[in-house]
N, C-alpha and C positions, 0 to 999 in steps of 0.2 A: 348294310355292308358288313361282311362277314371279318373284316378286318380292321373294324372300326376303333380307335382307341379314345379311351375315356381321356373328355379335354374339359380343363377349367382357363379361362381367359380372363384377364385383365384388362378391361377396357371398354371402350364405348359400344354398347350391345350393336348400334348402328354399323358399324366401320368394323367391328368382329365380322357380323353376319355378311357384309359384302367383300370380306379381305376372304375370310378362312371356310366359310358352306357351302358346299356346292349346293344344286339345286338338286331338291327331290332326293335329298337324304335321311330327311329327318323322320319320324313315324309320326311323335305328338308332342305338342309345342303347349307347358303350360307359363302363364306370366302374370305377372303380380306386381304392376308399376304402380310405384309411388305415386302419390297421389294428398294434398292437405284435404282430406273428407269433412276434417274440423273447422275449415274456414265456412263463415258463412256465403252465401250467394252472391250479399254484396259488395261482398271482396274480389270472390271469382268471377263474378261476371261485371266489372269496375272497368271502364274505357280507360285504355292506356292508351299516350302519344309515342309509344316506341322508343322511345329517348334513352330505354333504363342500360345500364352496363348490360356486356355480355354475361346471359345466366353461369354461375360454373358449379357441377353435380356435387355437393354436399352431401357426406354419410348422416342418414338419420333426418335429411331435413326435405323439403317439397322442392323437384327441382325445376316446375315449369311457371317461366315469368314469361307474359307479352312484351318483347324487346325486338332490338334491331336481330338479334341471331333467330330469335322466333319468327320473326315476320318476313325473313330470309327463308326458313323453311317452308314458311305458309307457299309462299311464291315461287318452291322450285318443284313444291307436289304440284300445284297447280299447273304449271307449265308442263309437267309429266300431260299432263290429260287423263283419259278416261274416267270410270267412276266415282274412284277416288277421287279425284279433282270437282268433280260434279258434286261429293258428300262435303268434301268441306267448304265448297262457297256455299252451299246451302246453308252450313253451320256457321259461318260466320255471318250470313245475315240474320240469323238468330242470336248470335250472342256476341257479338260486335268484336275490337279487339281487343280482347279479355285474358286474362291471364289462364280461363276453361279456356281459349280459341289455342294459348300456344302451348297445351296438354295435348290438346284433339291432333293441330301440327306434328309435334316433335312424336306424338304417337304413329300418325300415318305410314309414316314413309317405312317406320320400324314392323309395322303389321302387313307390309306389301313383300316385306325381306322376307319374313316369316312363314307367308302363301307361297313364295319361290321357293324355299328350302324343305319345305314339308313333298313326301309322296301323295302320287295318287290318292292312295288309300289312309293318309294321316289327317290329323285333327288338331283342333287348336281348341284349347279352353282360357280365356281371359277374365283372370279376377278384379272383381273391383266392387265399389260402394252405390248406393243408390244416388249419390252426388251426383255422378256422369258416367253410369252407363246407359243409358239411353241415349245420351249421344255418343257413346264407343258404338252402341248396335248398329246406328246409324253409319257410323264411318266402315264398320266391320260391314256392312250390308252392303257396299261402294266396294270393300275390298274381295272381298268372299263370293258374293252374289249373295240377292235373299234366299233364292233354293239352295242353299247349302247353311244358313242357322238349323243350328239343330234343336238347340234346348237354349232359354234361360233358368238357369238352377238355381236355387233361392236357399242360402244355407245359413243354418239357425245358429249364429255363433257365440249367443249367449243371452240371460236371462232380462227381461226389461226392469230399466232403473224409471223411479218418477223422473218426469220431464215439465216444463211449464209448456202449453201452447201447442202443442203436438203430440203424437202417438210415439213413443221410447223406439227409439230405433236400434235393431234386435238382429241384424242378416245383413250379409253379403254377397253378392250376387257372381254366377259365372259363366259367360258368353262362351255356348260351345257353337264351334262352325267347324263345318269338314271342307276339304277342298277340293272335295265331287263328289257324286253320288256311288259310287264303290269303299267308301269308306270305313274302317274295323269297328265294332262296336259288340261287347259281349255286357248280356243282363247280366243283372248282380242282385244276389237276394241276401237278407240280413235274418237274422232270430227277431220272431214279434215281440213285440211288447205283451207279456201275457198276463198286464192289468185289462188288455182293450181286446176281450175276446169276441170273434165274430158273433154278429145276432144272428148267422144260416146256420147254431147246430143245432142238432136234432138226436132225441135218443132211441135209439135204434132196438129192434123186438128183444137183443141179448142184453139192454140193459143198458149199451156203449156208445159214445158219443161220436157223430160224427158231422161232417160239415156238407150244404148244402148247397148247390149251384142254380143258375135261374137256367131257365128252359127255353126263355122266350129273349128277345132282343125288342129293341122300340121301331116304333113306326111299323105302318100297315102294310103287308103285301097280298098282289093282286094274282101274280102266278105263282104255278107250280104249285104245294101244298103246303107249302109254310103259314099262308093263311088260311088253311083250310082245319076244320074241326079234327083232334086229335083224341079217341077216348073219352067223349062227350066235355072237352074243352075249347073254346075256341079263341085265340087271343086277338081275332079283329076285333069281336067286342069290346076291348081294352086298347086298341090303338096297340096292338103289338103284333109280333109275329114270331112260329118258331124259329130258334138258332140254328136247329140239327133236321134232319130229314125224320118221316115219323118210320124209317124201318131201322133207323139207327135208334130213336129212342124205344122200339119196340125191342131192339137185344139188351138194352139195357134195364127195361122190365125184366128179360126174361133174367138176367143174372141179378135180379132183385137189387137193382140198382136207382131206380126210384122211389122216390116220397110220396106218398098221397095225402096231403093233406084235406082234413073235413072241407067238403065242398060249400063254402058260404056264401057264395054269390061273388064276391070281389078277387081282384087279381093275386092277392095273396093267398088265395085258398089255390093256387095253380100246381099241378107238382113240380119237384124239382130234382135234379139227379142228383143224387147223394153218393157223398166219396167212399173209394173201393178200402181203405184204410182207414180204421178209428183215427178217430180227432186227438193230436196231443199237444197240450198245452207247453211241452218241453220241445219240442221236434218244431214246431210251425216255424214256416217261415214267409216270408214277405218277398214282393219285388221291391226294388228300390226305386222311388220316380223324381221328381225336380225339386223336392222338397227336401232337406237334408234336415234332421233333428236329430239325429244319433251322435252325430261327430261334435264333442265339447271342442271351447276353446281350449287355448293352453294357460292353466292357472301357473298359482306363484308356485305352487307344489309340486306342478308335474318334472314329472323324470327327464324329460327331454328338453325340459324349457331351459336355455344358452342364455335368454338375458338380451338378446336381437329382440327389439319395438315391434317386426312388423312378422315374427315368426308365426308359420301356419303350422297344424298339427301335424304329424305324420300321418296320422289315419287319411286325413282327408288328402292327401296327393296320393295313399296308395290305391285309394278309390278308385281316382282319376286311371290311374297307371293300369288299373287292373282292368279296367274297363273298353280304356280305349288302346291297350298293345298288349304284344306278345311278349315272352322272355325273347333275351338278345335284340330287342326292336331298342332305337334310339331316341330319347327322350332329351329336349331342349325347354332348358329356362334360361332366357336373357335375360332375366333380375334377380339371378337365384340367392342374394343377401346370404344368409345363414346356410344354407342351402338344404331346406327340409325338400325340395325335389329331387337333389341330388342324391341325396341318401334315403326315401323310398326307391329311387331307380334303382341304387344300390342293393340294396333287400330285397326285390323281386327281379334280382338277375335280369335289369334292362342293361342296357348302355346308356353313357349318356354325354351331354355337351352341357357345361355352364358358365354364365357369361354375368362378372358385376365389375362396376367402374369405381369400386373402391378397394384398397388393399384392405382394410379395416374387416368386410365381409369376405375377402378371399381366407386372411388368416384363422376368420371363423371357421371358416367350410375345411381347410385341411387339418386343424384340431379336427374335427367333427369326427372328420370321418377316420382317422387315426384313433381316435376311441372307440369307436362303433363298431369300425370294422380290422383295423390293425395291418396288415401285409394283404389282408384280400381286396382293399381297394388300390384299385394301379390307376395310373390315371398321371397327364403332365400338364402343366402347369403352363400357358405360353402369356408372355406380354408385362412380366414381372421383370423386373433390373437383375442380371446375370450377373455385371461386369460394374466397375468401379467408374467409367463415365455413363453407364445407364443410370447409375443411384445419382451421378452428380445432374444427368441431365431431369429426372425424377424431381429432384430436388429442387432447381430453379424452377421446376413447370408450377410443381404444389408441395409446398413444405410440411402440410399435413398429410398429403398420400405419406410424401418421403417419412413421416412420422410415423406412420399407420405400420408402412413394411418395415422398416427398421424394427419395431416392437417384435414384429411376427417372425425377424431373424433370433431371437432371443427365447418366441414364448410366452413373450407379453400383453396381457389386458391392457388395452388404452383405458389411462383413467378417465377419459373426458368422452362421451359420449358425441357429443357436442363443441365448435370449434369455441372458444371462448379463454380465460385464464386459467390456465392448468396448476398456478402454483407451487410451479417449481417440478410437477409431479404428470409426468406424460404417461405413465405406465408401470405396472404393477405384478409381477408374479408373486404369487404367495406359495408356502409351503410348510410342513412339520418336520420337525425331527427329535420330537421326545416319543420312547415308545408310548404311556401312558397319560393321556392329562395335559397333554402340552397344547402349546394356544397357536393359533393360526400365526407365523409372521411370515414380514413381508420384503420381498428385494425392490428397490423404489429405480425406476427406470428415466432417466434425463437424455433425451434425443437432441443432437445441436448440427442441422446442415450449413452452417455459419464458421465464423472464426471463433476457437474458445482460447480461455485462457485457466490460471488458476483463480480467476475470479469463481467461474462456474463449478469448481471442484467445492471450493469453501462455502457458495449455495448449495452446492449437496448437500453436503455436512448439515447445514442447518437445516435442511429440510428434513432429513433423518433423525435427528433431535424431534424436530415438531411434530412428525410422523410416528415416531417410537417404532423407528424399522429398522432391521439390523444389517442389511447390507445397501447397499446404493450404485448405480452403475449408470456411467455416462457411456454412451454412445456419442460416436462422431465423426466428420465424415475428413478431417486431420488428424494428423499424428500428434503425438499428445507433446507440449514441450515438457524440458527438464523442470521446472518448478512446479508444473500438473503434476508429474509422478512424483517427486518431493513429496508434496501438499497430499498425496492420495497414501503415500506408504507412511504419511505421520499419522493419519487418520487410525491407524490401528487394525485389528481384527474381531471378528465376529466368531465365541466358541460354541462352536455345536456341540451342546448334553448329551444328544442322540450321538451324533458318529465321532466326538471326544477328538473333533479337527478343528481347526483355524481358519476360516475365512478371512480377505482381505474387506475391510468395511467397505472404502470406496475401490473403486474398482474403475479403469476408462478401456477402453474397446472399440476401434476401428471399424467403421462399414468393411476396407479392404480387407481387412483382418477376417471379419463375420464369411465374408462371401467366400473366404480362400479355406473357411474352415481352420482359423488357426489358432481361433481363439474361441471363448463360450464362458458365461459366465458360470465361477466358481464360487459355488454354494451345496448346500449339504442335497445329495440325491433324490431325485424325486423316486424314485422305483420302490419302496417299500411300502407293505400296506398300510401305513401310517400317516401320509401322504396326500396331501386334498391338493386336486389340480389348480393353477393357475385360470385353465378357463371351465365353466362347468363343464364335467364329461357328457359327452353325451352317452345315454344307455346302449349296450350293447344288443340290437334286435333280437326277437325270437323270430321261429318261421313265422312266416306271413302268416299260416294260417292260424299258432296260435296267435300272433300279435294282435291279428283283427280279424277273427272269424266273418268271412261273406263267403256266399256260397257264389261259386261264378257257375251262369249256365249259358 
C-alpha cells in the first residue's frame, strides 16, 4: 500500500493483528517471542492441573503458564478446526499439559493472524531456540503447509562456553515459511573469508591464479551424450556424468577456458573449466546459505546495544529484510521489544508495522529511533493513553504499565528491570552539565497512580540523600496538596556549574499536567555536547551498504 503509514501499537499482538491488519497487506513478518529457553525440560514439560491464576505479560519475564486462560485457548484453536487444530492435539499428546503446551496455544492462533495479513508473495521468518522449535515447525507446518517451509536457518550467535553433560549450546534457529509458492526471495552473497581459500585454484600459463569448476555432475546417464566419452574422458567410469553439452564445452576449449590436468587414471585428473577472471583473494565472494556465522551477537561494547535482554543485531534483521522485500514493501514484528526490526526497516527504506504489550519496550523504540533517525522517522503511535481517564483507566488495569508510560512522558529509564522493590527509585534520567570533567548526575524519578501525600515528598528527599542525586521528581496522577508544595519548595535547589541556574530539588508533576504539555521537568539542558543521554543512544546508521556490505543478486 502505497499509502501505508508507519504504526507502532500498544498492545496485545493478538487483538492488534485482528483489530487494525487488514488481510494481505503485509510483505514479511519477522518474530521473536519470548520464550524461558533457560528452564529446563522438566519444568517445561511438568503436568499442570490448570488451576494456576490467569498468566499476565510481564516485561523481561516468560509469559507462557499452562492455566485456565491457556487451556481456554488450546480449546477455541481446536474448535477452529483444520490443520492447525490437528498440529496441536498431536502436540499435546506429546507433551501433555505443560507449560510448552500453553507456548505452542497462545502461539497458534497469533501465527494463523500472521498467514492472514501476509501477501501472496510474503514471508514469514520465526526466531526461536533449539528448546521448541521443532515443535513451532510442527505447528507452522498445520499453519503454512509443509510445501511452503522454506529454510531452517541455524545462526552462530556466539562462541561455546564449557558445559557439563552436553555439547555448549552456540545457535538459534529461524523458521522461514512463505505463504505460497510466488513468494519474493533475492540471494545474497557476502566477502569470503580469505583465511579459507578454495582448493579449485590453479595457476594459469601468465603466471595468475585462477579458480576452477567441475565439469561433471554425480550419477550416471544413459542418454543423449552426457554420458558418453568427451576428448578421450569418460565419466560413466566414475558414476558421473557431463553437466554441460560437449559443443558448449568445446567453445570453451576454444577460448581456452579449460584446465587439463595430468591424466592419472582417477576422477580428479578430469578437466575443469577454469574462470574467465583471475582469482582475487580481495574481490571473492560467497552465496549466503542456512548457516549464519558472520553475524556476532551484540557485546557489552557494541554501539547499538540499548541494554533490552533479548536485543538482536541490526545486521541480522537487515539480512532478513534484504532478502525477503523490496524498498516501500511492509515489514511486521508483533514482538518488536526494542525494536531492532523496526529500525532495520527504517535504514532500508521499508515500511513498517510494530506491535509490544509493554510500554517499557514502546518508550525504547521511540528514543531509538529519535536518535537514529531524528524528523526522518514518521510514524504514530496507537493504543497509548491520550487523555487523563486512559492514564486512570491504564492505571487500575497495571500499575506498572501505568509506571512504564509515565517514565516515558518524562524520558525516563525504569530503574527496575524487573517487577520487584524499587526503593523508593522507579526511574532515572541522567545528564551533565560541566563543560570539562564533570560526573554523570542524576534526576531520580518516583511514579504514584494512588493517593499521595507529603509523606512521599519527604521519601524523596531521603532517597536523594541516599542516592547522591541532585534533583527528584514525583509524578502523580493528583494534584499535589498545599503541604506537598510546602514540603518540595523547602527542599531547596539544585546549582548547575554548567548553566550558572537553579533548579528546584524536588519537583511534583501531574499525569494531566504531562499529557497537556504544561509542565516537564526543570533541569539543566540536555542539547549540548556535553550531554550523555538518559537512554543509550542508538548510533546513527550508515548506508546499508556501508553498514553491512552484501552484495544482493
Amino acid at each position: 500500500m502505497a499509502d501505508q503509514e508507519n504504526r507502532l501499537y500498544y498492545g496485545d499482538n493478538l487483538d492488534v493483528l485482528r483489530r487494525h491488519i487488514k488481510d494481505e497487506m503485509v510483505d514479511l513478518v519477522y518474530l521473536d517471542p519470548p520464550f524461558n529457553s533457560a528452564a529446563t525440560y522438566n519444568v517445561l514439560f511438568a503436568e499442570q492441573d490448570g488451576e494456576k491464576a490467569a498468566a499476565q505479560i510481564k516485561a523481561f519475564e516468560d509469559t507462557w503458564q499452562w492455566d485456565q486462560a491457556a487451556a481456554r485457548t488450546f480449546e477455541e484453536v481446536v474448535q477452529g478446526g483444520g490443520r492447525v487444530a490437528t498440529s496441536l492435539l498431536a502436540l499435546r499428546q506429546l507433551t501433555g499439559d505443560s507449560d510448552m503446551l500453553a507456548y505452542l496455544a497462545m502461539m497458534a492462533p497469533r501465527l494463523v493472524e500472521l498467514r492472514r495479513v501476509l501477501k501472496p508473495t510474503g514471508s514469514i521468518y520465526l526466531h526461536c531456540d533449539p528448546t521448541a522449535s521443532h515443535y513451532l515447525k510442527i505447528l507452522m507446518d498445520g499453519i503454512f503447509g509443509v510445501a511452503n517451509f522454506r529454510n531452517e536457518i541455524t545462526w552462530k550467535r556466539h562462541n561455546a562456553r564449557s558445559t557439563d553433560q552436553k555439547w555448549p549450546r552456540i545457535h538459534d534457529t529461524l523458521l522461514l515459511y512463505s505463504k505460497g509458492d510466488g513468494f519474493f526471495f533475492r540471494s545474497t552473497q557476502v566477502k569470503a573469508d580469505r583465511a579459507k581459500l578454495p582448493h579449485t585454484l590453479i595457476t594459469g600459463p601468465d603466471g595468475v591464479k585462477y579458480q576452477t569448476y567441475d565439469l561433471t555432475g554425480a550419477g550416471v546417464t544413459k542418454e543423449g551424450e552426457s554420458g558418453k566419452e568427451w576428448r578421450g574422458y569418460n565419466p560413466t567410469l566414475f558414476g558421473r556424468h557431463w553437466a554441460n553439452s560437449h559443443k558448449t564445452m568445446d567453445e570453451w576449449e576454444a577460448e581456452g577456458l579449460i584446465h587439463w590436468p595430468d591424466k592419472d587414471g582417477a576422477a580428479g585428473g578430469f578437466p575443469r573449466r577454469r574462470s574467465k577472471e583471475p582469482f582475487s583473494e580481495e574481490d571473492r565472494k560467497v552465496t549466503v546459505g542456512d548457516v549464519w556465522t558472520d553475524i556476532d551477537r551484540i557485546n557489552q561494547s557494541a554501539k547499538e546495544r540499548l541494554g533490552y535482554p533479548t536485543q538482536k543485531p541490526e545486521a541480522l534483521l537487515e539480512r532478513i529484510i534484504k532478502a525477503s522485500s523490496n524498498e516501500g514493501d511492509i515489514i511486521l514484528d508483533p514482538f518488536c521489544g526494542c525494536g531492532t526490526t523496526i529500525a532495520a526497516a527504517q535504514n532500508l527504506n521499508r515500511q513498517w508495522i510494530g506491535i509490544d504489550i509493554t510500554h517499557l519496550a514502546v518508550t525504547l523504540l521511540k528514543h531509538r529511533l529519535k536518535d537514529a533517525f531524528g524528523e526522518k522517522a514518521i510514524y504514530s503511535v496507537i493504543g497509548e493513553p491520550v487523555s487523563f481517564p486512559d492514564a486512570e483507566q491504564l492505571a487500575a488495569q497495571d500499575p506498572y504499565q501505568f509506571q512504564w508510560w509515565a517514565l516515558g512522558l518524562v524520558g525516563a529509564r525504569p530503574a527496575e528491570q524487573k517487577k520487584g522493590a524499587d526503593k523508593g527509585v522507579d526511574g532515572r534520567i541522567y545528564f551533565h552539565d560541566e563543560a570539562t570533567g564533570g560526573k554523570t548526575k542524576q534526576v531520580i524519578i518516583s511514579v504514584k497512580a494512588g493517593h499521595t501525600n507529603v509523606a512521599h515528598i519527604r521519601d524523596l528527599q531521603g532517597v536523594l540523600t541516599r542516592e547522591k542525586a541532585e534533583i527528584g521528581v514525583l509524578i502523580t496522577m493528583q494534584a499535589p496538596t498545599q503541604p506537598m508544595r510546602t514540603e518540595a519548595v523547602g527542599a531547596g535547589f539544585y546549582d548547575s556549574p554548567g548553566w550558572k541556574m537553579k533548579y528546584p530539588r524536588i519537583q511534583i508533576l501531574t499525569i494531566e499536567e504531562l499529557l497537556d504539555r504544561k509542565a516537564r521537568v526543570d533541569m539543566p539542558a540536555q542539547n549540548d555536547p556535553h550531554v550523555e543521554a538518559t537512554f543509550k543512544k542508538a548510533a546513527r546508521p550508515e548506508s546499508p551498504e556501508k553498514s553491512h556490505p552484501e552484495l544482493d543478486l
